[in-house]
C-alpha positions as CSV (number, residue, x, y, z in Angstrom):
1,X,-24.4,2.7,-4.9
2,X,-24.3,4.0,-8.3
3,X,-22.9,1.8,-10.8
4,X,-20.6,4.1,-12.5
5,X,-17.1,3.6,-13.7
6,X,-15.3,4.9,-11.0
7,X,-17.1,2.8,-8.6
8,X,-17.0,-0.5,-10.5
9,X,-13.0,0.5,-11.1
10,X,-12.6,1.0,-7.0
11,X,-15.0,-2.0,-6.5
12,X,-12.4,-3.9,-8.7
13,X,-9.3,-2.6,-7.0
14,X,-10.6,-3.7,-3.3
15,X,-11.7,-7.5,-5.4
16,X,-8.3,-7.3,-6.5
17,X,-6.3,-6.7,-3.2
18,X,-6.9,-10.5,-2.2
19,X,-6.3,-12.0,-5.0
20,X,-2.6,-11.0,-5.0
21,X,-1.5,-13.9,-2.1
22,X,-3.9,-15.9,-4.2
23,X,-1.8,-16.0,-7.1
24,X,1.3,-18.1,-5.1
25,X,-1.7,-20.3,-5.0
26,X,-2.8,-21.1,-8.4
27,X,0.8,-20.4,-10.3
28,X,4.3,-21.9,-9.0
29,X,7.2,-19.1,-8.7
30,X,8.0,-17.4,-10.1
31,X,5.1,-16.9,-12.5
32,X,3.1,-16.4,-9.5
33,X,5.4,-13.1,-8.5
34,X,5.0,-11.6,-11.8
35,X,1.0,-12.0,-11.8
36,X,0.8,-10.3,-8.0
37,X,3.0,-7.7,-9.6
38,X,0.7,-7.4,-12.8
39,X,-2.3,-7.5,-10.7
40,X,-0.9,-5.0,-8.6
41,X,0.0,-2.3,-11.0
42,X,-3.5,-2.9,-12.4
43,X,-4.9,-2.1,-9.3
44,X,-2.4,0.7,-8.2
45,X,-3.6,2.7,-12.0
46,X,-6.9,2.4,-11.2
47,X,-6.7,4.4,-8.1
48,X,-5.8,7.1,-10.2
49,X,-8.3,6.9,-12.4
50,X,-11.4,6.2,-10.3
51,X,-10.8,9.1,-8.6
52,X,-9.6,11.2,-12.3
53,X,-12.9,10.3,-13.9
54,X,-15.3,10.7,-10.6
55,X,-13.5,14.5,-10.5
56,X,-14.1,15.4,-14.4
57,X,-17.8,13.1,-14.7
58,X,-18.8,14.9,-11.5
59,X,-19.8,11.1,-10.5
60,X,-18.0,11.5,-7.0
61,X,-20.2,9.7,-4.8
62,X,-20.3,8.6,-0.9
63,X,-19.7,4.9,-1.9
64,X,-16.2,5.9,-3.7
65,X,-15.6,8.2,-0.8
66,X,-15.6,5.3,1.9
67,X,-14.4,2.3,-0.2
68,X,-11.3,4.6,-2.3
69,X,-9.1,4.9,1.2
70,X,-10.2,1.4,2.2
71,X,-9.1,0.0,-1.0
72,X,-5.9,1.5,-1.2
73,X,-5.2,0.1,2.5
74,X,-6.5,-3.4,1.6
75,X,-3.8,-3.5,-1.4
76,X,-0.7,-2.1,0.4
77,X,-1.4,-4.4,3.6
78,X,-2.0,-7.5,1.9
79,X,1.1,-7.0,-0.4
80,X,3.5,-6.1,2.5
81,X,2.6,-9.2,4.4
82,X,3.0,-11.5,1.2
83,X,6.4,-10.1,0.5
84,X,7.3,-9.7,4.3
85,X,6.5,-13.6,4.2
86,X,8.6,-14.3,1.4
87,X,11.3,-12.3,2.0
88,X,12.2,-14.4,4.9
89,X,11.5,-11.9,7.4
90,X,14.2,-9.5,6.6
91,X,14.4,-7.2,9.5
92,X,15.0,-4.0,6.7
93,X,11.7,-5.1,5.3
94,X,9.7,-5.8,8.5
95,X,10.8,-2.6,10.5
96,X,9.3,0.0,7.5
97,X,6.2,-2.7,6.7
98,X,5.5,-2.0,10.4
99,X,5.6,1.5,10.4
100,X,2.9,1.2,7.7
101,X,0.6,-1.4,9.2
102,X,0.9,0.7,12.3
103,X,-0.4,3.8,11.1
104,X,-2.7,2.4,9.0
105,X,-4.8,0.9,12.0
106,X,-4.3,4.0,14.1
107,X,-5.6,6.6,11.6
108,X,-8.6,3.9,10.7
109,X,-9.2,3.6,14.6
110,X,-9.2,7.5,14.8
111,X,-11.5,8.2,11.7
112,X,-13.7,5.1,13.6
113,X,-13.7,7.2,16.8
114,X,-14.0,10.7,15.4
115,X,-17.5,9.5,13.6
116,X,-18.8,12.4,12.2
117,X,-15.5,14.3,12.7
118,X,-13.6,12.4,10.6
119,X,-14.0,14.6,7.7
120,X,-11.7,16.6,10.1
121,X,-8.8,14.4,8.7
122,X,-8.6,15.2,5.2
123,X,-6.5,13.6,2.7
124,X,-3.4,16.0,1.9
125,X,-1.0,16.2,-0.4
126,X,1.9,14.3,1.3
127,X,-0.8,11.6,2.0
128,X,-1.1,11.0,-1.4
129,X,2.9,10.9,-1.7
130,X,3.5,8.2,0.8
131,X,1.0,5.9,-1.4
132,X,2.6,6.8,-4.5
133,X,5.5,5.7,-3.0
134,X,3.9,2.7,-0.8
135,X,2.8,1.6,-4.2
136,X,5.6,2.0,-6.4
137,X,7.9,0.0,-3.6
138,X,5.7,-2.7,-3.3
139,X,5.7,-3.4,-6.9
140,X,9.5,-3.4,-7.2
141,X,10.0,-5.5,-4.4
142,X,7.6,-8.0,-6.1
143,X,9.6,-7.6,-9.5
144,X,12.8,-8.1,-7.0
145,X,11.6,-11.4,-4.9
146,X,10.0,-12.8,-9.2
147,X,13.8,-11.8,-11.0
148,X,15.6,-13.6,-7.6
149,X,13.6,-17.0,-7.8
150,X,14.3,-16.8,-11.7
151,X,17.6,-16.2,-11.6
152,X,18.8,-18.4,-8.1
153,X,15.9,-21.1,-8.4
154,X,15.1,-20.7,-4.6
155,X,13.5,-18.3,-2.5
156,X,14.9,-15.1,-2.2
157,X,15.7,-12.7,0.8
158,X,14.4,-9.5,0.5
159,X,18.1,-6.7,1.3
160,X,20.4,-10.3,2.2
161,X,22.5,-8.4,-0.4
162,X,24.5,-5.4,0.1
163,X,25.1,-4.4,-3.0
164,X,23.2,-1.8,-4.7
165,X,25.3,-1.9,-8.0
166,X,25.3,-5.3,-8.9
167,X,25.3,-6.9,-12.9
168,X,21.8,-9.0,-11.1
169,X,19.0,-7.1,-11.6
170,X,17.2,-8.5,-8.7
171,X,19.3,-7.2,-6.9
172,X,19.2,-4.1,-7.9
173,X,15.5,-4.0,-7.6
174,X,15.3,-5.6,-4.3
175,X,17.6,-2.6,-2.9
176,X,15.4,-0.4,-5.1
177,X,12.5,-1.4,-3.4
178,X,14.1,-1.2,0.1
179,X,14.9,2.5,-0.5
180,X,11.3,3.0,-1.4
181,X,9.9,1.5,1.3
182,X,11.8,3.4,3.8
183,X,10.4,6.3,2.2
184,X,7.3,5.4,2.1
185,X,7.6,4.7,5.9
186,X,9.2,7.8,6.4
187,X,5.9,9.8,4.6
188,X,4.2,7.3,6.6
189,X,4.8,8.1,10.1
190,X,4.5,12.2,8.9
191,X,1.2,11.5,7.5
192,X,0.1,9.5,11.0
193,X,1.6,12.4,13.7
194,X,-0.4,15.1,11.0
195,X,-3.8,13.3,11.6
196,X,-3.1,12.9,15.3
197,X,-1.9,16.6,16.1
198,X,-5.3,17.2,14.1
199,X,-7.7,14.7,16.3
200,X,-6.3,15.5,19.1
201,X,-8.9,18.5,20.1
202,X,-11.4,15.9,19.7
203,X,-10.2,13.5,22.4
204,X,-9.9,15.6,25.4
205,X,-12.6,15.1,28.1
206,X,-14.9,17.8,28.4
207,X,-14.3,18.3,31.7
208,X,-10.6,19.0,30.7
209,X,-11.1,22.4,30.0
């Protein structure tokens, strides 16, 4: 491994994906929402620029190749099961967080299986739209779950409202956020059947013609 900025930055980003359940260790709530949200969008701009600066230093390298995707994974999972746990395990939030986890582990168990292959599955262009969008909802369902323990002074639960237009702003960014995540789900799901339909010359037996 080269110790160039774009690694140490993706290095930093998979340190970081941890630490965000860590934070409802060290601060009580809801301080401790607003540093997994800082934390988060820390680590979410990074991933644009590790892979920004590797591009124009011509610094890519095999280490940010393998530890970029694996990075970006580490952050969104970790993050939907902290919110999925404090959320009260609202069925809105755990069908699309499972949709996500889901793929996730399938196109990681494909890449696994397709060894040398997996270069087959290349990163496209919606890919990168359903982690924009994984990222972006995650962080407004933090700044959601942080503004509804402020304001209430108990735990919230992620969509127990109905109202989008509401004069609380948690609520309005918890619905936010649910919108989001559905479409990051949606993306999801696209992404995973596009990788699949790809592999899938690669798992037939060879004596199935």
């Amino acid at each position: 491994m080269r110790w160039t900025l774009p690694n140490i930055l993706t290095l930093l980003r998979l340190i970081a994906a941890p630490l965000v359940p860590l934070m409802f260790f060290c601060f009580s709530r809801p301080e401790a929402d607003f540093a997994a949200l800082a934390l988060f969008l820390i680590a979410a701009v990074t991933d644009w620029f590790d892979g920004h600066l590797a591009r124009k230093w011509g610094q890519e390298s095999r280490f940010g190749a393998a530890m970029d995707p694996i990075a970006d994974k580490a952050m969104v999972v970790i993050a939907l099961v902290v919110i999925t746990g404090y959320s009260g395990m609202n069925p809105w939030l755990i069908l699309p967080a499972t949709v996500i986890l889901f793929r996730e582990v399938f196109v990681s168990g494909l890449r696994e299986f397709l060894g040398a292959n997996a270069s087959k599955l290349k990163v496209t262009r919606i890919a990168k739209w359903k982690t924009t969008f994984q990222m972006v909802a995650i962080a407004v369902l933090f700044l959601g779950t942080g503004l509804n323990y402020y304001e209430t002074g108990h735990p919230p639960l992620v969509g127990e409202t109905s109202l989008p237009w509401s004069d609380s702003w948690s609520d309005l960014a918890t619905q936010a956020g649910l919108a989001l995540i559905w479409i990051a789900a949606a993306l999801t799901a696209i992404t995973g059947w596009d990788y699949f339909v790809k592999a899938k010359p690669y798992l037939r037996d060879r004596d199935a013609g």
